[in-house]
NULO-286584 format. One line per 4 residues: number of its first residue (from 1); their letters; for each residue x, y, z of C-alpha. Coordinates in steps of 0.25 Angstrom, whole numbers, plus 5000, padded with zeros to 4 digits. Layout:
BEGIN
NUM) A) X Y Z; ...
! end
This chain:
BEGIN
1) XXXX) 5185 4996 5116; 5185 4979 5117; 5174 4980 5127; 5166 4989 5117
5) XXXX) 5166 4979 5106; 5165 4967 5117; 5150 4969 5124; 5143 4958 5128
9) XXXX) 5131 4954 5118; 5122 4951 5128; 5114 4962 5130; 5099 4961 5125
13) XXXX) 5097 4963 5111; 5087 4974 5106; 5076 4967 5097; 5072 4979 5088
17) XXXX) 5056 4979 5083; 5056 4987 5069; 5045 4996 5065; 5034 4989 5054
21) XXXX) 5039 5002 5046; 5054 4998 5046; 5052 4983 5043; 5041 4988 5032
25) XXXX) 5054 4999 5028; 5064 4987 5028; 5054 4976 5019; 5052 4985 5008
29) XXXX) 5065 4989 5007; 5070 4976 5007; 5058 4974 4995; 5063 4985 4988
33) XXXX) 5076 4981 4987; 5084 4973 4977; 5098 4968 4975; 5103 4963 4960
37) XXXX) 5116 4956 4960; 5123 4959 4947; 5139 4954 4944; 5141 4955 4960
41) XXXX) 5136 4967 4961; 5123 4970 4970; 5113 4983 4965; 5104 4987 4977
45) XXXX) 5090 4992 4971; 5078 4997 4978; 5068 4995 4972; 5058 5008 4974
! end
């Protein structure tokens, strides 16, 4: 089990390329989106 958690982190990383439709996806998303702060208390709204 120890050596399961303990790999060595040198392998080669992945560099992921995202689709233009996920980035588009991911900024209008993040455009519609709106967070209010009200007595510590966070309301999550999207905006659609």
């Amino acid at each position: 089990m120890a050596k399961f958690y303990l790999k060595s982190s040198k392998k080669e990383e992945k560099h992921l390329v995202p689709s233009r439709r996920t980035v588009d996806f991911l900024l209008s998303y993040s455009k519609s989106l709106k967070v209010v702060e009200y007595n510590n208390l966070k309301f999550e709204t999207i905006l659609n």
